[in-house]
N, C-alpha and C positions, 0 to 999 in steps of 0.2 A: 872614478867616483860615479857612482849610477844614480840616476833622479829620472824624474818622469815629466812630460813637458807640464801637462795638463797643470801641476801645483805652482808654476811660478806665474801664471793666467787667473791662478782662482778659482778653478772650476771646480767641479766636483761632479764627477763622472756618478760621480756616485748621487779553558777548558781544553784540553790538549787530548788529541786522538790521532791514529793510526790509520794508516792509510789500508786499502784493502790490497793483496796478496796481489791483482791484477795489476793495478800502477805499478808496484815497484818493479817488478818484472818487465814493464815496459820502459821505465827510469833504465834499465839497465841496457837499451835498445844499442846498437853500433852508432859510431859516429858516422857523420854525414845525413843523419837524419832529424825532423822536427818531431818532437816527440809532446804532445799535447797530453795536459792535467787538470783535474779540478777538484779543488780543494773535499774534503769528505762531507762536510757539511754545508755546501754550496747549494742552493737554490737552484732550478730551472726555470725557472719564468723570466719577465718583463725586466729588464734590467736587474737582473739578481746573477750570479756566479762566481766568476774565480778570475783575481785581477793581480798579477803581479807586478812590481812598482820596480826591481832591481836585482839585482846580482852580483855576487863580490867573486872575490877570485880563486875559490874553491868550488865556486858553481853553485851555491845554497842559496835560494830564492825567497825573498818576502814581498809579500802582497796583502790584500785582502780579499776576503770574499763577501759576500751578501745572500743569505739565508733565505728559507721560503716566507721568513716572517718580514723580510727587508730589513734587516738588523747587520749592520758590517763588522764582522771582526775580521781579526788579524791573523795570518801565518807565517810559516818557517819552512820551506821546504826542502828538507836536505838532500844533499850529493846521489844518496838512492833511493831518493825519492819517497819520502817518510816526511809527512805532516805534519808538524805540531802548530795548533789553533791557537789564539788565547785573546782577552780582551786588557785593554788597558786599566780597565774602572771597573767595578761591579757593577753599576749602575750607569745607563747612559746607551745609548741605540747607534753609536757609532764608536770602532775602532780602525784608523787609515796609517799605518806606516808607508815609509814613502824611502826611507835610506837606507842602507844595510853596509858595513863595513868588513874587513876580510877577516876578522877575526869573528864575524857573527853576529854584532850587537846592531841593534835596530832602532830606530827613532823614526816617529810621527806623530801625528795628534788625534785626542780623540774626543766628542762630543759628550757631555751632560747631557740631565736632562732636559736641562732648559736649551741644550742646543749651541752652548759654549763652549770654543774647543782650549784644552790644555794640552801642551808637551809630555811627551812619553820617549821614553830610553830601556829597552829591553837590553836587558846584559846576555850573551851567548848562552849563560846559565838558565836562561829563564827569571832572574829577579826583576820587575816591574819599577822606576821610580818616572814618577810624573810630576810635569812642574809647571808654574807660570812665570811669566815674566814679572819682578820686583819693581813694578811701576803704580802709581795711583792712577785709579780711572780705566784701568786694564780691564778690556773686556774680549781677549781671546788670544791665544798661543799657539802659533800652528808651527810646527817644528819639521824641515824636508830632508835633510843632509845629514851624515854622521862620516867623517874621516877614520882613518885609524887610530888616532889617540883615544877617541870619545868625544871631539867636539861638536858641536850640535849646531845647524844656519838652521835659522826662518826667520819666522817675524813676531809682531803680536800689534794688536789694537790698543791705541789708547786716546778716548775721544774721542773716537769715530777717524782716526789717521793710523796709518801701519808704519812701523818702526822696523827696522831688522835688527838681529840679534844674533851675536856667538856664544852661545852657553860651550862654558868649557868643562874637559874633565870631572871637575870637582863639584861643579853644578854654579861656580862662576859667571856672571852676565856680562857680556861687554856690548856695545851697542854700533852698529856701522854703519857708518855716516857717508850718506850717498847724496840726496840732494834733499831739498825742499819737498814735502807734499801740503795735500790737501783731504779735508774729510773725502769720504765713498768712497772712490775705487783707485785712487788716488795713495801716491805716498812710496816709500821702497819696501821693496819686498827681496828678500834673500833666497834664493833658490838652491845652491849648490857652494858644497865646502871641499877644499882639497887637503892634502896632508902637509901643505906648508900653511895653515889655515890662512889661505887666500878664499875670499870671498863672492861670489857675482850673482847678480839679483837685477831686478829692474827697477825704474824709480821715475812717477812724473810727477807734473803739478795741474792746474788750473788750465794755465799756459802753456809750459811745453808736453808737445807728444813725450809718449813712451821711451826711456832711454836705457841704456845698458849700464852696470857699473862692474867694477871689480873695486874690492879691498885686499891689498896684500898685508902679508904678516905683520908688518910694520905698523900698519893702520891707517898708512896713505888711501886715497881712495883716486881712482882714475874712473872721468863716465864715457860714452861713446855712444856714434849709434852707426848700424850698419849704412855703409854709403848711399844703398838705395830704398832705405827704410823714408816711409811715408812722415808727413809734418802734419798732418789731419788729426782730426778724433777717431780712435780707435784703431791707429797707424801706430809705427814705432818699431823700437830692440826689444826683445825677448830673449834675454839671455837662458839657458836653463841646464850647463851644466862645464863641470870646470874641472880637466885633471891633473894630475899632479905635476906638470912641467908648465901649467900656468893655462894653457891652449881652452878656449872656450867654443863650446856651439849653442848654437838656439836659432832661435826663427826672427824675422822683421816683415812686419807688412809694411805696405804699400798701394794705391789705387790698381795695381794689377795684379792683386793675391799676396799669398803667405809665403815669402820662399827661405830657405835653409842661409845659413852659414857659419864659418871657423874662424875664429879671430888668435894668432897664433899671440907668442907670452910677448912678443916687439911688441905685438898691437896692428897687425897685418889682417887687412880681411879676405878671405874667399867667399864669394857667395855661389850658392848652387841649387840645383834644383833636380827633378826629374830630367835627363838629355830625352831631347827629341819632343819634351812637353811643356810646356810655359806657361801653362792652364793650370797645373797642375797644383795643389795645396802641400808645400813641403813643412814637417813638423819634427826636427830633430826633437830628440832628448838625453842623448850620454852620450860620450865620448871618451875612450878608453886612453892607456897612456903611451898607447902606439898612435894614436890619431885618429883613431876609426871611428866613426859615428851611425849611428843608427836612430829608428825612429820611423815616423808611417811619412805616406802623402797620399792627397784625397786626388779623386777624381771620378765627377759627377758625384758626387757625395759617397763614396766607396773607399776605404782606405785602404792601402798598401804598406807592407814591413819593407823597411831597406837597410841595406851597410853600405856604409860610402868609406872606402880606405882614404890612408893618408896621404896615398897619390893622388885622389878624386876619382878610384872605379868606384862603381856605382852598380850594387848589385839590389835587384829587387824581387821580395818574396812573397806565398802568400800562401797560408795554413791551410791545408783541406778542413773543409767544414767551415770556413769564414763566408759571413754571407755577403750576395751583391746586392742585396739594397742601400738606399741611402742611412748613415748613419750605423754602417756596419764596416766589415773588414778587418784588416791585420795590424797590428799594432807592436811594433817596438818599444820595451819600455827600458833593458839598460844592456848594456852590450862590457864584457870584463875583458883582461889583456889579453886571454887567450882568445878571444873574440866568439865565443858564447853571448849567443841573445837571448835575454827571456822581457815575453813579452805578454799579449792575449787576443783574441779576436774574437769577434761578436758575429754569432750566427744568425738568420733567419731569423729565429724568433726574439731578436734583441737581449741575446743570455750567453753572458760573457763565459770564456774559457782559457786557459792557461794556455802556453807553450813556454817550451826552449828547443831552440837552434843552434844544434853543437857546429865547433869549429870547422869540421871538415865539409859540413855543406856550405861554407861562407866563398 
């Protein structure tokens, strides 16, 4: 299951056409190489370009991009490397998918105009259904995850507190119960779904830091937090991504930075980092269902791609064309079984661009 770390944080980094003759020819590159993309309709400026969010396991990538109008919509990028764009809404200045499942289908959310986000579910066909969550007081549905059946994790607002959710299949809502929140930034947030629709997301309150949870199929819920994750404000588990034999990764700070780790389906944690760096900012986000993890790490504000296997090698990469200033560099966003990364990195003039990292360079 592929997801991207940034959405279980909150962040926000942030009409269908063909690609030109010149991409796909280079879609078609030997393996062992990174072969960088951008969407057709991608901006070049100030934080505008080509972002991809995940990859299933035929290698078909979705993302979005950001246009010269700073308007986001959404792609599909297929196997050899053919585009198709499209927006959630007619109306509304953002679209962000974030999951994609191996059959094709894609889920995320996307902004009104007022700036309100609702859930969306692309079928591999291209058919569009957008939904909110059947709450009163519901003021937003941000949707990260899609398994193979069709199930759908995120959350939504209600009150000014965040609730998680599994929309199923059929457009079904069930609601997963992790701990206590509180209004702002506060509450559970679901991040990642597997195909046993097991659940893991994050969850605090007032009082306690940041903590990790899983929900398995059953609807038990278990929370946890990484052993050497911080008890502060703005400390804590970061869970953000779960595959199918249970196995989770994500990030935990602490007063000495951000660093990586695996929590296997017992409940066993690894944690890890950059070897040889301690300084270093590690930010998993997927994890495949061999084990393998990817994802960036900062250093001096520069980020770095990496694949850490199931044994703990720790390979680290970085895309020609990614820049070294602060608040640039390489970025892993989801890593599939055959260990294919796609991910994007942000050059000199802060203007995002696609890749994928075939298996044989791993």
């Amino acid at each position: 299951m592929t997801t991207w770390s940034d959405k279980a944080r909150f962040r926000f980094v942030t009409r269908t056409s063909l690609l030109g003759l010149t991409l796909s020819i280079t879609a078609l590159a030997q393996p062992g190489t990174i072969i960088t993309f951008d969407a057709p309709g991608a901006g070049t400026g100030f934080r505008q370009g080509t972002t991809p969010t995940g990859i299933n396991a035929a290698g078909v990538i979705a993302g979005y991009y950001v246009d010269s109008s700073n308007i986001n919509h959404g792609f599909v990028r297929s196997t050899n490397g053919v585009f198709t764009e499209f927006d959630a809404a007619s109306a509304g200045p953002c679209t962000l998918p974030y999951g994609i499942n191996d059959a094709g289908a894609v889920t995320g959310y996307y902004l009104d105009v007022y700036f309100i986000a609702h859930g969306f579910v692309r079928s591999p066909s291209g058919a569009l259904t957008t939904f909110d969550a059947p709450v009163s007081g519901g003021s937003g549905t941000y949707a990260f995850s899609i398994n193979d059946a069709g199930a759908v994790a995120g959350f939504y607002f209600q009150n000014g507190e965040s609730f998680s959710f599994v929309r199923g299949p059929s457009g079904d809502f069930r609601p997963v119960q992790a701990g206590p929140g509180n209004p702002g930034l506060n509450g559970t947030r679901a991040s990642s779904i597997n195909g046993a629709n097991s659940v893991t997301g994050f969850y605090s309150t007032g009082t306690t830091p940041q903590r990790g949870f899983v929900r398995d199929h059953s609807g038990f819920t278990t929370t946890f937090r990484a052993p050497g994750a911080g008890l502060s404000d703005f400390q804590g588990t970061n869970p953000t991504s779960i595959n199918n034999a249970g196995a989770i990764t994500g990030d935990y700070t602490n007063s000495a930075g951000t660093h990586g780790f695996v929590r296997s389906p017992a409940g066993i944690f690894r944690e890890f980092g950059v070897p040889g760096n301690s300084s270093a900012s590690t930010l998993p986000t997927s994890i495949n269902d061999e084990g393998d993890i990817t994802g960036s790490y900062s250093v001096n504000g520069v980020s770095h791609g990496f694949k850490r296997t199931s044994s703990g090698a720790f390979t680290s990469f970085d895309v020609q064309g990614a820049g070294g200033a602060y608040y640039t560099g390489t970025f892993g966003a989801g890593i599939n079984d055959v260990g294919a990364i796609a991910g994007y990195y942000i050059d000199n003039n802060s203007t995002n661009h696609g890749f994928l990292r075939t298996p044989a360079a791993l």
